[in-house]
N, C-alpha and C positions, 0 to 999 in steps of 0.2 A: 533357714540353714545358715548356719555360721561359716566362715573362712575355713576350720579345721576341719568342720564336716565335710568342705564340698570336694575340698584335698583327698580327704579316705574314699570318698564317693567316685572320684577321677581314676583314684589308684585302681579302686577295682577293675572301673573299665581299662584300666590300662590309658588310660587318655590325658594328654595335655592341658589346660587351662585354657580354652580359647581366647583369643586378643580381643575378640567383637563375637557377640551374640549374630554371628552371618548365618548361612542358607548352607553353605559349605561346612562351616561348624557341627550345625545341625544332622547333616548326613551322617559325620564322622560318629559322633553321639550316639544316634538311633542303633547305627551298625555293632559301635560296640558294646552297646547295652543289651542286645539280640545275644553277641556270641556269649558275651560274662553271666548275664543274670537272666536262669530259667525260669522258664512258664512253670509255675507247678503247684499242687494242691495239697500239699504234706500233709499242712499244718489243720486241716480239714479232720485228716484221720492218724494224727499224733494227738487229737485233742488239745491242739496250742489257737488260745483264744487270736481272734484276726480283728485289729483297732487300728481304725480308720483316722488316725492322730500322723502329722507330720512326725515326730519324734520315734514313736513306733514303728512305723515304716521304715525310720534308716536305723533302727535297732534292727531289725530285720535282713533288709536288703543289704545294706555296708556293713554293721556291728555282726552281725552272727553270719555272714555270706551266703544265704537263704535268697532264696526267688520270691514267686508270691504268683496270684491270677490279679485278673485288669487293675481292681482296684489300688491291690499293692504295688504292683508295679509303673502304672500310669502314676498314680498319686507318688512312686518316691522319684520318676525320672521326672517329672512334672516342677517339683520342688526343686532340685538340681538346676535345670534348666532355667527356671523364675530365678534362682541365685543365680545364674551366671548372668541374665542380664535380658533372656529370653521373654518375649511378652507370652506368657500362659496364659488358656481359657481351656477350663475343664467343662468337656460337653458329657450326657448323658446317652444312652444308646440301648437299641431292644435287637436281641440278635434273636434273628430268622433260623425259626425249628423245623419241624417235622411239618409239610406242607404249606410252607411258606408263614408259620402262624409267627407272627411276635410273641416274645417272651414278656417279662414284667417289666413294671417299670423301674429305672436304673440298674437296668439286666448289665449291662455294660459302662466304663469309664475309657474317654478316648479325652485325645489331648486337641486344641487351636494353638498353633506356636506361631508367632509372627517374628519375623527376624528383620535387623536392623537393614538390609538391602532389599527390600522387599516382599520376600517372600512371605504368605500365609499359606500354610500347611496343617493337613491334620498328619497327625504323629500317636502311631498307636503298638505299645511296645506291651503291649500285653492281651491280644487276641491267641497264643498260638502260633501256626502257622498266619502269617501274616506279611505285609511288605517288609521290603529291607527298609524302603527309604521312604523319608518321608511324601505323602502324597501334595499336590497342591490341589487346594480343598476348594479354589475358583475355576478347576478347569475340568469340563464334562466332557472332553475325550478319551479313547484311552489313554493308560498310561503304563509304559513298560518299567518290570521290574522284576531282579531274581527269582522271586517268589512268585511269579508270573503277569498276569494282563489285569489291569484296575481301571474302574472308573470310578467318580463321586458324582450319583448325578440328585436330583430334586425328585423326595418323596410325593407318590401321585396319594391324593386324600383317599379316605375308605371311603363306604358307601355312604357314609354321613354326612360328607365333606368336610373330614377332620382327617388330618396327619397321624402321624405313628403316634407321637410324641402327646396327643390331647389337647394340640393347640390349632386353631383355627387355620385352615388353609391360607383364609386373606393374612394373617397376622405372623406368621412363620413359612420360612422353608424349610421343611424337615431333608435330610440327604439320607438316600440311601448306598452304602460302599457293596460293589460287587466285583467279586476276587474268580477270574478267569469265566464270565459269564453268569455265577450265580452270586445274587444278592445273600451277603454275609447279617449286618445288621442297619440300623436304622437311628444315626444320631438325630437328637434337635441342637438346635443353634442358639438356643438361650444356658448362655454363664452359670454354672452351677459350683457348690464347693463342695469339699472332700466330706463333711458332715450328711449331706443329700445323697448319699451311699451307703448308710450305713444300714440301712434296710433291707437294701438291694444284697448286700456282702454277708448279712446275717441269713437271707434265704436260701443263699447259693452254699452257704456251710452246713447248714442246719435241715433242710429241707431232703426228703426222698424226693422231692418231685425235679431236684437240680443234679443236671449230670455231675457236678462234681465229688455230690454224696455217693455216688456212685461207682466209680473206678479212684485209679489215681495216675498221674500223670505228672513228668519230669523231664522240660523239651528245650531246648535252644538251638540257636542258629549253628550250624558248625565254620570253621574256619575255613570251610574250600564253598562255603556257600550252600550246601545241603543242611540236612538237618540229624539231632540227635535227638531219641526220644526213648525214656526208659515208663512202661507202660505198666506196671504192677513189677513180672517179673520175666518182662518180653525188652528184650532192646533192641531197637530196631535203630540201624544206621542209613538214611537215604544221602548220594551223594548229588553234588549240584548239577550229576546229568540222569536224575533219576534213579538209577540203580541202587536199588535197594537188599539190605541183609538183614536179617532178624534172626537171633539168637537167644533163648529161651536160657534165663541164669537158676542153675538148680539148687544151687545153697543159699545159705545168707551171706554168708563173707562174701560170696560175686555179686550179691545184691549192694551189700553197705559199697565194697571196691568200686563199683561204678558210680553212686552217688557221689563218690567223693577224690575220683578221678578222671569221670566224664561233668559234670558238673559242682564240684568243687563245695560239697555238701556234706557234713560229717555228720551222721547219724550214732546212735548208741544201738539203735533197732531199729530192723526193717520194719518200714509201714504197709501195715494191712487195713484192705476196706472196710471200715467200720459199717454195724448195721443203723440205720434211721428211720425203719418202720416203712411204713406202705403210704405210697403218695396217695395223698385224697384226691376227691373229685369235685 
């Protein structure tokens, strides 16, 4: 990222130019990259191709004010971050399904950010519902946070004695993150880059067998700390002491209005769930 880009990038979050890549920095970042720039899966059932290029990404996320899932979004705050001065390491990650199964491999894109005061942190700004702040990715206590109770603790091997990840118990510590008691996914700890996704990002577009092909979804943090989430054509507003309203939009025009004044997304036409056939077995 250049100078000019990282300026448009800032503007969106509304955010400053930090002095020093700090731990304090980092908070402020993660937060307003949650409320500005949605979770969502548009571009899945707009039929708009999804390219796992740094430049593509902040054509996306900054140039057109578009969200994206993990990979867009971890890969364009990731970059951001690396420009400001942040040390990055993009980890790999298998999120836990339907009875505890891992999904595929580079199911998920999460961030290592190590900041110039000490901190190492994972930073993962594109799960969804997720932490506000960054977690510290050496400490297997809990850890309190908006979004509620977290810990990061060490993957137990399967019955193979091998990790989530396909690497040897002795040779990796796989982590697994669990958000209010249950285990969400499962990163490994080996450096990966934004090209080693692009397998993972094509099955979760393309695939019936990936919930994304599946529904659609358009979520961000809100400003009082709850959440906004427009769900096809359900919008549902939870506030940060739970209470929740869901209101069913009956036309198009409150459909496109809300993309583009609860999330800041200008659409031509509403998005509907395209069909991708019947998952194999």
């Amino acid at each position: 990222m250049d100078s000019v880009q990282v300026d448009a990038y800032l503007r969106r979050l509304g955010a400053g130019r930090p002095a020093r890549p700090t731990t304090d920095a980092l908070r402020e970042l993660q937060l307003r990259q949650l409320r500005a720039v949605p979770f969502e899966n548009l571009s899945v059932h707009l039929g708009e191709e999804i390219v796992l290029e740094e430049k593509r990404l902040l054509d996306k996320v900054v140039g057109a004010n578009r969200g994206g899932f993990c990979y867009e979004l971890n890969g364009a705050f990731g970059a951001l971050l690396g420009a400001l001065g942040f040390d990055v390491t993009l980890l790999a990650g298998r999120v836990y399904g339907e009875e505890g199964r891992l999904g595929i491999p580079y199911d998920h894109l999460a961030l290592r950010v190590r900041t110039v005061d000490g901190g190492d942190w994972l930073v993962d700004v594109g799960f969804g519902a997720n932490s506000h702040r960054p977690l510290a990715i050496g400490v297997r206590e809990e850890q309190a946070d908006p979004a509620g109770t977290f810990r990061v603790v060490e993957a137990a091997p399967d019955a193979a004695g091998v990790r989530g990840g396909g690497v040897a118990a002795a040779e990796a510590a796989d982590l697994d993150v669990v958000m209010n008691g249950q285990r969400q996914y499962r990163l490994e700890v080996r450096p990966r880059v934004l090209r080693d996704f692009v397998a993972g990002a094509w099955w979760h577009s393309t695939s019936p067998g990936s919930h994304f092909t599946q529904s659609l979804v358009c979520s961000r943090v809100a400003e009082d700390g709850g959440r906004i989430t427009l769900s096809g054509r359900s919008l549902k507003v939870t506030a940060a002491d739970g209470t929740r309203e869901v209101r069913e939009l009956a036309t198009d025009e409150e459909v496109l209005a809300v993309y583009r004044e609860r999330f800041g997304i200008g659409l031509e036409r509403v998005p509907e769930v395209r069909a991708f056939g019947r998952a194999g077995r």
